[in-house]
N, C-alpha and C positions, 0 to 999 in steps of 0.2 A: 450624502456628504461626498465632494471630490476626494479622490484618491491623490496621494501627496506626490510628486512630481521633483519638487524644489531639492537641492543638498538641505537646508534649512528641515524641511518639510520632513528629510528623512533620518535625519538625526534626531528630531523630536520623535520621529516611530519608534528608533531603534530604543532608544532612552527609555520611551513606554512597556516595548515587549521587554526589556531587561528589568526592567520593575515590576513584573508579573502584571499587565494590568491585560485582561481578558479582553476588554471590548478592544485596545488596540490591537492586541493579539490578532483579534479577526480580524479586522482592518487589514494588518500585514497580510494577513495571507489571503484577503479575497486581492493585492494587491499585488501577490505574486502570480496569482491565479491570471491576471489580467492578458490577452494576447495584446493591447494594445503598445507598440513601438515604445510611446515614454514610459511607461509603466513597465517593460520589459527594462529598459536599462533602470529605472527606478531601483525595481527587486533587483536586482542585478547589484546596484550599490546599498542596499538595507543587506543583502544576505553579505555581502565581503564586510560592512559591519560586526555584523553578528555569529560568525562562525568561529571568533575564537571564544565565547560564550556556550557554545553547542558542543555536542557529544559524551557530555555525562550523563546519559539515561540507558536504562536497557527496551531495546527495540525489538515491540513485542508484535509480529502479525498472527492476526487469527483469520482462519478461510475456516467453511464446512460450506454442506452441502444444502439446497433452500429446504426452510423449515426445521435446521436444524437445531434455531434459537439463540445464531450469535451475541445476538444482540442482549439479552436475556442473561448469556452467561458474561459480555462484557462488563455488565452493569455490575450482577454478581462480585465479579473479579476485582472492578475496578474501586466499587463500596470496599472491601477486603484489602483492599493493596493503600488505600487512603486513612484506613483505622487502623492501617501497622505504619503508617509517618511518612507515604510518601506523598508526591501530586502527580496525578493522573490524567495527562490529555489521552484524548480518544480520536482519530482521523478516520471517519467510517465513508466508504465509499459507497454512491447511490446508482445501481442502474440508469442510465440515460434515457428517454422516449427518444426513441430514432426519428420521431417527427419535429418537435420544439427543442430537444436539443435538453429539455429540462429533468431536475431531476423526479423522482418517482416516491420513493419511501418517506427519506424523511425521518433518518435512527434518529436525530435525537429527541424526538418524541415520543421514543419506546425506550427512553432510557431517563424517564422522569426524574427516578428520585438521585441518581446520579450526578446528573445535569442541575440541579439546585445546591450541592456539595462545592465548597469556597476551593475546594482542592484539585477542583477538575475542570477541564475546558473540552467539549464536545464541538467538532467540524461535522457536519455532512459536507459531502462534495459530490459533484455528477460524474459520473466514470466519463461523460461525453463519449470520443472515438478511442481512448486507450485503450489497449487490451493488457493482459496480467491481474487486472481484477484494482487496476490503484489508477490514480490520477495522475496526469501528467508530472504535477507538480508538488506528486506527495511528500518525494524528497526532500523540498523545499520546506515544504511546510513540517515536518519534522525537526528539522533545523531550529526554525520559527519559535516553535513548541521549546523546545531544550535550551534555547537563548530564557526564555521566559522562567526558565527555572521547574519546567516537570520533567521529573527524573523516571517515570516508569512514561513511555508513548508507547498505545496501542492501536495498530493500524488493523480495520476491518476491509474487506475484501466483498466484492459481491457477492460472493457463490464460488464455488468449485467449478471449473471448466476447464475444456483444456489448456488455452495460454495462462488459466489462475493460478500462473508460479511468478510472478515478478514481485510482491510481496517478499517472497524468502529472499529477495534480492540486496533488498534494503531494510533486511532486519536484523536481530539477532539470534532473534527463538520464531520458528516457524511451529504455531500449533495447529492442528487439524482437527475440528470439531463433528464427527458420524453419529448417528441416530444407532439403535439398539437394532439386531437383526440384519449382519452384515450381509448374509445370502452366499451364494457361489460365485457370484459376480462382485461381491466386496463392495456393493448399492453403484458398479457402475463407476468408482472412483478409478481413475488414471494412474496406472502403475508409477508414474513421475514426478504426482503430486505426494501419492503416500510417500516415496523417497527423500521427497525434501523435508518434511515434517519431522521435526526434532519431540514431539509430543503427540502423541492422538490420544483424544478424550470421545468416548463413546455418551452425549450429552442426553437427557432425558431417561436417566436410569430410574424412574418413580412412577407412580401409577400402577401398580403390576408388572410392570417394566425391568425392574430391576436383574431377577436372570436373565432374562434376554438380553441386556446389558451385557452383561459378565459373558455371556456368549460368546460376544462378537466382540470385546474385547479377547478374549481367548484367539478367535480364528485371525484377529488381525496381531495378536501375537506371534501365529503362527508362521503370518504372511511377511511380517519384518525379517525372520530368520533367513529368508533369502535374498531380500535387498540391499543393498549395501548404504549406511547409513551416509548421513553429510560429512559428518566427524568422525575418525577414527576412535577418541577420547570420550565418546558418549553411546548409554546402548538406548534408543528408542524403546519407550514404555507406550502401554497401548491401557489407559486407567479407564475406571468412570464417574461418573459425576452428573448432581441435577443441579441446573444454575436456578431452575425455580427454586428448590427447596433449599439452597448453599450449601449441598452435600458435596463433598471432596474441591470445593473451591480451594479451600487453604492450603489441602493437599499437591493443588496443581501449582498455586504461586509457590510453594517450598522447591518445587520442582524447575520450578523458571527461574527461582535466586540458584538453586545448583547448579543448572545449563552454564547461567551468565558468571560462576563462578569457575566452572570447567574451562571455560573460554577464556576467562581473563587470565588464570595461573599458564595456561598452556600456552598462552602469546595468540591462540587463535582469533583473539577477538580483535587483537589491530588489525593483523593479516586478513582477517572479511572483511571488516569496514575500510580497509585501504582497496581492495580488490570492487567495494561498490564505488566507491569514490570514480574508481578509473571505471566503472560501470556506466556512472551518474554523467561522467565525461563525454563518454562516445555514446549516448544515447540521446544527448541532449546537441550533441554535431549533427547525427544523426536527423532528429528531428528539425533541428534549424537550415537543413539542405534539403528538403522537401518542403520546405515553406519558400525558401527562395527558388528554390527549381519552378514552383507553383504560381510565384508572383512575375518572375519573368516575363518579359510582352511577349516576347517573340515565342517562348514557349506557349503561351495563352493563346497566340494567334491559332498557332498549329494543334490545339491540347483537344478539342471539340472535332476536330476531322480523325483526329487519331484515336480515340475513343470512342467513335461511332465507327471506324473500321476493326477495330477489335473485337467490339461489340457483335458486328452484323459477321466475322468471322472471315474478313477478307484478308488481316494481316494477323499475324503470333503477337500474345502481349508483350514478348520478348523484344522482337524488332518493334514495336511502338516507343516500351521504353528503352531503350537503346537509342531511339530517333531524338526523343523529348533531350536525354544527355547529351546526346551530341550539339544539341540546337546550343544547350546551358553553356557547355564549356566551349562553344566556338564564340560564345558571342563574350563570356569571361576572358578569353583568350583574346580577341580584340581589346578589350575595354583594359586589359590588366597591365 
């Protein structure tokens, strides 16, 4: 099916995702996804539609570390968050293969019984080249999601790595999901990533697991007393929980309506959502000036000599790109 284009076209989108209807739901947002030109101003006038529709839900990201069973305890979570009266989209981001570009996993076929619940709407998406562990345009689709009327969005994350903090960016609750058996190394996690974590849940406490659970809950108790939290108004807990068996699930969402009620009484939670807004801003200038610096002829002519002299180590990537700018803005500065 063509992707709608028309004012016409996008008013009947907008009219659909504001009547919760899932199939257009996705429609919009493989339609913001889109890099093509009309498709960009397209989304461009569906989301200024729909944005005064948007921002009543709490914005939930989950990151852990591979294997830790996000997916597993989403599903948990998001069954549990749907049987207490809310609806539950889920935006899970898929590894890229660096060769096709395509995605890999494929969550919402590990989140079966979920994914057939009238109260939920499941995305995968390809992380493609972003980094932070989210898709260019999860923002976006977030949006999307909360026009549509679901009040709790949970955005998953590939894996823990080091730029996997742009998630806490565009959320409201950063939870962190570690395996039993933190070790001296605390499994290798990034001092930066535990600090943004507004929750860590030690996942997989079953099987004989359970002390060793409670462990490493313990030493990463230990480990927050020297970090200093996001919030002044909040102390990071460090629980556990099996999303197999839905042991301390309900415990953890009790824990997610407190967070998002800390936030809202304290005024904190305009103040982040205003501060990602102006995020959401310069990230996306950002991005749209290296698409045009890239499309440029004149930079195109010179872009293959200047990268195979970087390359081969005859000039600094500095003065390369420093060359490529200069080319942009002298030929802007003619044409402007």
């Amino acid at each position: 099916m063509p992707l709608p284009v028309s004012e016409q076209d996008i008013a009947a989108l907008a009219e659909g995702v504001t009547a919760g209807n899932r199939r257009v739901l996705a429609q919009a947002i493989t339609l913001i996804e889109s890099t093509r030109s009309d498709h960009r101003a397209a989304a461009s006038a569906l989301l200024e539609r729909l944005m005064p529709s948007a921002g009543n839900s709490i914005r939930l990201g989950i990151s852990g570390v591979p294997g830790v069973g996000k997916s597993t305890f989403i599903e948990a979570l998001g069954n549990h968050v749907i049987d207490a009266g809310h609806r539950v989209a889920v935006l899970t981001v898929d590894p890229s293969s660096a060769i096709s570009g395509g995605s890999i996993l494929g969550d919402k076929t590990r989140m079966e019984e979920l994914s057939r619940r009238d109260d939920a709407f499941i995305r995968p998406s390809p992380a493609g080249t972003t980094l932070g562990g989210v898709t260019r345009r999860s923002r976006e689709a977030m949006i999307l999601c909360e026009a549509a009327g679901f009040d709790v969005i949970i955005v998953e994350t590939v894996g823990v790595g080091q730029s996997e903090t742009k998630v806490a960016d565009m959320t409201d609750m950063f939870v962190l999901l570690l395996l039993p058996g933190a070790g001296d190394e605390l499994q290798g996690i990034k001092r930066g990533i535990v600090e943004l974590a507004d929750l860590i849940l030690i996942n997989k406490a079953d099987d004989g697991l359970t002390d060793l659970a409670g462990q490493a809950a313990a030493e990463y108790r230990n480990a927050l007393r020297l970090l200093h939290p996001r919030s002044p108004n909040w102390k990071v807990e460090a629980k556990c929980c099996s999303a197999r068996d839905g042991v301390g699930i309900a415990e953890a969402w009790e824990t997610v309506l407190q967070h998002h009620d800390m936030l809202s009484s304290t005024g904190e939670l305009a103040v982040r959502r205003a501060a990602q807004a102006r995020d959401w801003m310069w990230s996306d200038v950002a991005d749209n000036l290296v698409e045009e610096l890239k499309s440029d002829p004149q930079v195109r002519e010179r872009l293959a000599e200047l990268e195979a002299a970087t390359s081969e180590g005859k000039m600094p990537p500095t003065i390369a790109a420093r060359t490529l700018l200069e080319i942009f803005l002298e030929r802007h500065k003619d044409t402007g």
